[in-house]
N, C-alpha and C positions, 0 to 999 in steps of 0.2 A: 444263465444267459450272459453271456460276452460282447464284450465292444470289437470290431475290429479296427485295426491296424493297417494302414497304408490303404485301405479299400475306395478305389475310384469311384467318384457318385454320380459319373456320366461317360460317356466316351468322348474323346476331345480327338479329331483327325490334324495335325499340326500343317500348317500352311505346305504349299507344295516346293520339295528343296530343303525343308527343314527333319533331319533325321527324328522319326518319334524314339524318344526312349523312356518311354515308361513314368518314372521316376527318376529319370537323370535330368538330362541338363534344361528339358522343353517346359516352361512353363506351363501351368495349368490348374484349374481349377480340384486340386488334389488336397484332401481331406480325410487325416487319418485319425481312428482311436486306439490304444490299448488297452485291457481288461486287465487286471491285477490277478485277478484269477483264472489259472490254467491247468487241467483241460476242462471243457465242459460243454453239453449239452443242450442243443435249441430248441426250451421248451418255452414258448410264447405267453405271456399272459393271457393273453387277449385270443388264444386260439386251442388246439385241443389238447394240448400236454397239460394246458391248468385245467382241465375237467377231468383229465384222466387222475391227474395227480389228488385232485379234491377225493377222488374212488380209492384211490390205494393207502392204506393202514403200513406204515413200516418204517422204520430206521433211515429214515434217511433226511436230508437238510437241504434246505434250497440255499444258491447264494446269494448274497447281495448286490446288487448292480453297481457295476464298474464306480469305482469310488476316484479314478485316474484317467484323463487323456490326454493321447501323445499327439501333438497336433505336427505333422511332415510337411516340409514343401518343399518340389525338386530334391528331394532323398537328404535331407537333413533338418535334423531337428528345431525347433525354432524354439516352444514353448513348451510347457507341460499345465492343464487347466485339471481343475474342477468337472465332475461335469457326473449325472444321474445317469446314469445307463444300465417131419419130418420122417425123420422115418424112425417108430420105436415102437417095442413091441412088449409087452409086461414079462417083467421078472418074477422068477416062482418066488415064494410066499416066503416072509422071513425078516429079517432086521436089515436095512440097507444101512449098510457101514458109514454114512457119511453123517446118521443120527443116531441118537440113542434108542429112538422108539423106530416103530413101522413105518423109517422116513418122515416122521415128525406129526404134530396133532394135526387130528382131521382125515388123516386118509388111512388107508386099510393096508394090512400087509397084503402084498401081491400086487398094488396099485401102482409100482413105479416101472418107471421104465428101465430096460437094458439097450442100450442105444445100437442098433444096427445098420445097416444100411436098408434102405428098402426100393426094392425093385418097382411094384406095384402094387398099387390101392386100388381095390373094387368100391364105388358109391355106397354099395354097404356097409364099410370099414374094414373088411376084410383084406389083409394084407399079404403080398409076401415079400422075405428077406433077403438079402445074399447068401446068408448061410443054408437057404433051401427051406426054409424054417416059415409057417406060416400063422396068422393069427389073428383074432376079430377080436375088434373094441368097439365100444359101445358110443363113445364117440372120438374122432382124428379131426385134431384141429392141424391143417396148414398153415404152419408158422416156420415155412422154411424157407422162405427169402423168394430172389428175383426168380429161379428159374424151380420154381420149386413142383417135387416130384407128388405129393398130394392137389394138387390144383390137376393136374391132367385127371384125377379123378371125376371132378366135377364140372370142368372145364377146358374144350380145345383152345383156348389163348393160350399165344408165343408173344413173350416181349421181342419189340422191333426193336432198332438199332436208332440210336437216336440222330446222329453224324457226327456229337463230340463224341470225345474220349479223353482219359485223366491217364495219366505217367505217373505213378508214384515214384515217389523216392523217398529215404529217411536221410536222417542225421545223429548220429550218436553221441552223447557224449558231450552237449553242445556247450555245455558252460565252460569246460576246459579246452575241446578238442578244435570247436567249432565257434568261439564267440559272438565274431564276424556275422554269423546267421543267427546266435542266440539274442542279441543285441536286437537285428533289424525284423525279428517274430515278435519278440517282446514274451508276456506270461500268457498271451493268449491265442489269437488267431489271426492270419493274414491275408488281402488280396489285392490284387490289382490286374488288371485285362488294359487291350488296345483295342479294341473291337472285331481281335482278328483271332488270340490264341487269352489265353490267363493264365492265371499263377494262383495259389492259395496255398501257405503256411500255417501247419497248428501244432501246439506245444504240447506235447503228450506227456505221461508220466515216466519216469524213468530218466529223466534228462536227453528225452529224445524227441524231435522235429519234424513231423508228417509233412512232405510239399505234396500238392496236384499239379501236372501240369496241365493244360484244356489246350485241346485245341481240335479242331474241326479234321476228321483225316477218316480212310475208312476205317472197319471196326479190329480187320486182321491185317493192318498196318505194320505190326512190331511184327509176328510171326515173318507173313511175309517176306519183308527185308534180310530177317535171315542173321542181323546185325549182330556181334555182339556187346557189353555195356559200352566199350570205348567207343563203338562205332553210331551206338545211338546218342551218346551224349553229344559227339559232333554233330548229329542232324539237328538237336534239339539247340545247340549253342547257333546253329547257322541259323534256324529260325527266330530265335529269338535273338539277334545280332544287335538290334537297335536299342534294346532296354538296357536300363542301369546295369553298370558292372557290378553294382551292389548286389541286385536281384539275382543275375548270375551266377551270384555262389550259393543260390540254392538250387541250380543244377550241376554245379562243377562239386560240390566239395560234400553232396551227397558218399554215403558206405552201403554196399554192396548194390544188388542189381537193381534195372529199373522193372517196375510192375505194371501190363498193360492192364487200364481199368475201362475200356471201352461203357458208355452209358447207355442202356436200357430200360424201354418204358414199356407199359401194356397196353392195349388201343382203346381207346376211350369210344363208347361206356364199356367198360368190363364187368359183366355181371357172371350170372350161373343159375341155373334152377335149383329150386330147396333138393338138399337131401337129407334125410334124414339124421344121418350119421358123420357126414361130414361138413365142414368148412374151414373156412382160410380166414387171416388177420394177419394186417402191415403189407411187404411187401410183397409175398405170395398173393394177395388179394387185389391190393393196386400200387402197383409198381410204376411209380412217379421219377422226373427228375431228379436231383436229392439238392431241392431247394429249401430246406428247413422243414417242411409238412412232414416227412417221412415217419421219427420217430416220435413226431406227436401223438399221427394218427393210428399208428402200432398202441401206443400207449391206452390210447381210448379205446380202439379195438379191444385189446386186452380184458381191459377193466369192464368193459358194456358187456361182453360175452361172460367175464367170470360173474356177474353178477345177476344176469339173466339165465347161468346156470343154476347158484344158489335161488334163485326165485321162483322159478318156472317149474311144472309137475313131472314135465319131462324132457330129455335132453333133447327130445326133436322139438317141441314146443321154445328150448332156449333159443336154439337157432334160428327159429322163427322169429325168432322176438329180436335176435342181436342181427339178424340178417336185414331186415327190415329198416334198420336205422342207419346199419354200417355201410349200406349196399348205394342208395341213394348220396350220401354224403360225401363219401368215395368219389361218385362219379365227378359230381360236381366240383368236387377240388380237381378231380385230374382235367378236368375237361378248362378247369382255368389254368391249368399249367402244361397242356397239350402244346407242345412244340416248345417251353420254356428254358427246355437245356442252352438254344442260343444266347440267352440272358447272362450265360454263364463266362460268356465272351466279349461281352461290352461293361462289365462293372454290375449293372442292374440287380446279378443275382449273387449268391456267394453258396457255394457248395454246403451242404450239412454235414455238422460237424455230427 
């Protein structure tokens, strides 16, 4: 879990006459952190990635909370404080190369998967492939994301369109190529909004700098235009005209193209009747915002259903048992962040990392 950096704790409309920019020159009640540790992960104490994580047995480290804050005001630095902060279908019988054993203890030769594309899923599990190739499992769990092709098994939900949409763009190379942006990210994560469009910086591995840009537009915006990068960066520089020239260079001085990330959500309540042989978990199941819940609630999913498989007599009875928990729970988070993507425009909320 990470501090952010630069992240506005409200929206502030500056007197009339007075140009807003951002982090430049207009005064404001702006309050930033940095994390010392970068990249990483929004798993909540207090919400479902620590219940998921108390289930899962493995190799891995939690970090320590932000031991550094960089406190901003009008885009320079003032102080540095203290401060706590799918579609697959089983492979014939044999050693999968990537273990020594039958893909490792616990499962059976012939139990992994060959990963193919799959066309369609029957509510029985019965599937077929691209390759023409067809196959039943016992059970197909949907874990393939927002539009995912296991869910039309059990469910006619289409994720809507939310009205934002995120730009990507990277940064390569930032500690030599790009300081100027590796400086004003810091080690961990970035944001700031007007109440109109936003921004959000995160420090990836590799010495490279994910931005979003947000802003309110339709979903086939980029296609449409027709544009290409040089001509989208001008649209993106005229609209963001009044923010820090600081901010700016993490649209000017982005490598290679920009990526439309248009945001999709599922209509609350999103449910499905039992099937036997199939279900879904995280975003094929309920496909939220991505205001921090997302891969909490993946995580518990996970963990509630593998553990409801080891327990239960049978694999329709786990479902029952993981449906029943995950399905209600679901609702109720999406239903409290049903239309929440705006949040993502006034400061309020900050994209998941």
């Amino acid at each position: 879990v990470g501090a952010r950096q630069w992240a506005m704790r409200r929206c502030v409309r500056p007197p009339r006459g007075v140009r807003r920019t951002g982090f430049g020159s207009v005064k404001g009640p702006f309050t930033a952190s940095e994390s010392v540790k970068g990249p990483f992960t929004d798993l909540y104490t207090d919400f479902a990635g620590a219940l998921a994580w108390e289930s899962v047995k493995g190799p891995f480290t939690a970090l320590p909370p932000a031991e550094r804050r960089r406190v901003v005001h009008g885009g320079a630095r003032l102080r540095d404080d203290r401060a706590d902060r799918p579609g697959a279908r089983r492979a014939r019988g044999g050693q999968d190369p990537r273990h020594g054993e039958c893909g490792g203890r616990g499962f059976a030769c012939g139990a992994f998967a060959a990963w193919q594309e799959m066309r369609q899923l029957d509510p029985s599990g019965a599937g077929l492939f691209a390759d023409g190739t067809t196959a039943e499992a016992d059970l197909v769990i949907g874990a393939d994301g927002a539009f995912s092709r296991v869910r039309r098994a059990v469910s006619p939900a289409v994720p809507e369109y939310t009205g934002v949409s995120f730009v990507e763009a990277w940064s390569s190379g930032v500690t030599g190529r790009h300081p100027e942006i590796a400086e004003l990210v810091g080690q961990g994560s970035a944001a700031a909004a007007d109440c109109e469009r936003g921004m959000f910086a995160q420090r990836n591995s590799g010495d490279h700098i994910r931005v979003y840009l947000i802003r309110r537009t339709p979903a086939d915006w980029m296609s449409s235009t027709g544009l290409p990068a040089e001509g989208i960066r001008a649209l993106l520089l005229e609209e963001y005209a009044h923010w820090s020239p600081r901010l700016l260079r993490l649209i000017t001085d982005n490598d290679g193209p920009y990526v439309d990330r248009p945001i999709f959500a599922l209509p609350v309540p999103h449910t499905w009747d039992h099937h036997r042989s199939v279900t879904l978990l995280g975003d094929a199941a309920h496909l939220m915002p991505p205001l921090g819940v997302g891969v909490n609630l993946a995580m518990l999913d996970a963990s509630e259903l593998a553990l409801a498989l080891a327990n239960a007599a049978t694999v329709e009875d786990a479902i029952r048992v993981y449906e029943k928990t995950m399905l209600p729970r679901s609702i109720e988070t999406a239903a409290a962040l049903d239309g929440a993507a705006a949040d993502l425009l006034d400061g309020s909320g900050h994209p998941e990392s």
